[in-house]
N, C-alpha and C positions, 0 to 999 in steps of 0.2 A: 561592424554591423553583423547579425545572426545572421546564419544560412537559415535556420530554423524560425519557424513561425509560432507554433504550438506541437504538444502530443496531437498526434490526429486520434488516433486510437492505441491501445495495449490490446495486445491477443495472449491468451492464454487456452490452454487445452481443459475441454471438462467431459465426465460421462454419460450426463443426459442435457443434453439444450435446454429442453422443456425444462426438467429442474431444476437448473442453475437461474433460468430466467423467472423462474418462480419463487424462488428464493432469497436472490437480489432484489426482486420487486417487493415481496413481503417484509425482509430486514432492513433492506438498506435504502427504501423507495423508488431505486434505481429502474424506470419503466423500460421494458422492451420496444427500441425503437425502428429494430430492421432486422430481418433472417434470410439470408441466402443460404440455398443448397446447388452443390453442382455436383456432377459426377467424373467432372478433369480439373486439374488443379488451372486458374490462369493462368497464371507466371510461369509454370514448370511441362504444363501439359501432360502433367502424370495424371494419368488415370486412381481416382482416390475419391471417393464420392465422405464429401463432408455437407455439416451443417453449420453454419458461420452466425450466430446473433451478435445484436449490437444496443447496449443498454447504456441510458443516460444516465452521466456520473456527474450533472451539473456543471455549468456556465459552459457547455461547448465540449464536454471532455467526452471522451466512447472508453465502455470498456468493453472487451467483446471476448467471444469463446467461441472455439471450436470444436464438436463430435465428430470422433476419427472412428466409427464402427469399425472398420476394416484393419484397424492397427493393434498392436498389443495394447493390450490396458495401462493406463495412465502409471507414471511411477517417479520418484523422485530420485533426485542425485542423490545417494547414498554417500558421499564425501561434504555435501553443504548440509549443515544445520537448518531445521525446519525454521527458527527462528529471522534465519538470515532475508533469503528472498521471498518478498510480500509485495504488497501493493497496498498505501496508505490513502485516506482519502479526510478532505476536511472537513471538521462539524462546526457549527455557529459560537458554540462557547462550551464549556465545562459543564455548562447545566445539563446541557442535550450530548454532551457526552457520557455522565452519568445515568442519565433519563436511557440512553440506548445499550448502555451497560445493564442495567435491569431488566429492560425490556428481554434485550437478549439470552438473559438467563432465566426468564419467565418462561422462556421457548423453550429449554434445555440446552440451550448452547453455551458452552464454556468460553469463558472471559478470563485472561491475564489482566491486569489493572485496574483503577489507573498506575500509568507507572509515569514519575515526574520527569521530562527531558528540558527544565527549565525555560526553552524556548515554546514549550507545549506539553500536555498532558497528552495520554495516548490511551485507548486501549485494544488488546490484539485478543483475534477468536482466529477460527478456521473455517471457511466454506466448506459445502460439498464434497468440492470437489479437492477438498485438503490445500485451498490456495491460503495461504496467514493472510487475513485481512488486520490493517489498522486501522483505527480512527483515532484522528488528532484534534483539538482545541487549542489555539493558541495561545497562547499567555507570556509572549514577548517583553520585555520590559527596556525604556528606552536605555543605550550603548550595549547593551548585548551583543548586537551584529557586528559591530562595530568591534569589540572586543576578539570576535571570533574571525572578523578578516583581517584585523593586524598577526593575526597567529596561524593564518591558515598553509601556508607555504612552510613557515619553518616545521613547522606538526609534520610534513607530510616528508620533507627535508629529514625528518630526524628519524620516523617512521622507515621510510626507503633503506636506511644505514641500517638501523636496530632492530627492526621490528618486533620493537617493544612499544606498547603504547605513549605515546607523548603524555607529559600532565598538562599541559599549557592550560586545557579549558576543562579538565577535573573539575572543577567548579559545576559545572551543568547539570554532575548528577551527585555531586558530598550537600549540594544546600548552600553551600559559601554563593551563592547569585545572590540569595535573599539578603545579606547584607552587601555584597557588591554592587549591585543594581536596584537601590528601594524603589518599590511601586510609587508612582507616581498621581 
C-alpha cells in the first residue's frame, strides 16, 4: 500500500503573484483559488515576508507559487538544461492541444511542438516566470505499457553500468510503435 495519497500541491517560485495568477488563468484557465501572505515563514520561523497563491490545475491538483521580494531575484541552475525541469499538465485530446498551441501563439508566446512521445503528444512554451510548462494528449495505444514495464528495470540496470542510453523502447520516438502497436 502507498504511503502517499495524491500531489497535494507543487510550489514553485515566481516574480509577481499578481501575474503569474493572471497569466495561468488567461492561458491555461487555471483559476486562483487561495493567497496567503505572512511575514514569518511557519515551518522555520524565519522572518521572510512572502506571498503564496494557489491555482486549480484540475480534478484536485494545486499548483502554487511563491513572491520572495526580499530575496535575490529568481535564477536557474546554470548546470540543468531549461528543457530538463518543467511541469506537465493534461489536455482532453490532440484537438485542444493544437487548438492551445495556436491560441498561444496568437498571444506571442513561443511554442516547441507538437513533438510525438508515442504514449502522447506534447507541447512545451515557457511562463512568466521562465517555468517550461508542458501540455500532453494522450494517445496510448493498447500493449504499449505493457511493453515499457517488461523493460523498465533492465533500461535502468543497463543505464546505472553505462550511462549510455538503453534502445529497449527507441521505438517511442523513431515511429516503429505505429507498426508495433496498430491503432485499434
Amino acid at each position: 500500500m502507498s504511503l502517499i495519497k495524491k500531489i497535494h500541491h507543487v510550489a514553485y517560485r515566481c516574480h509577481d503573484a499578481y501575474e503569474t495568477a493572471q497569466w495561468y488563468e488567461k492561458h491555461l484557465g487555471m483559476k486562483l483559488i487561495l493567497s496567503i501572505a505572512e511575514d514569518e515563514v511557519p515551518s522555520t520561523k524565519e522572518p521572510d515576508p512572502y506571498m503564496h497563491i494557489f491555482l486549480d490545475a484540475g480534478n484536485g491538483n494545486i499548483l502554487a507559487f511563491f513572491e520572495l521580494p526580499t530575496r535575490p531575484p529568481m535564477g536557474r541552475d546554470p548546470n540543468t538544461p531549461a528543457w530538463t525541469q518543467h511541469i506537465a499538465f493534461e489536455v482532453e485530446s490532440v484537438d485542444v492541444l493544437l487548438e492551445t498551441k495556436a491560441r498561444l501563439e496568437a498571444e506571442g508566446i513561443e511554442v516547441v511542438g507538437p513533438t510525438d512521445h508515442a504514449l502522447f503528444q506534447s507541447i512545451y512554451f515557457f511562463d512568466p516566470n521562465g517555468h517550461r510548462i508542458e501540455l500532453a494528449a494522450n494517445t496510448l495505444r493498447p500493449g504499449m505499457l505493457e511493453a515499457l514495464d517488461k523493460v523498465k528495470w533492465e533500461m535502468l540496470e543497463e543505464w546505472r553500468q553505462t550511462k549510455r542510453a538503453p534502445h529497449h523502447a527507441r521505438w517511442m520516438h523513431d515511429g516503429r510503435y505505429q507498426t508495433m502497436f496498430p491503432e485499434q
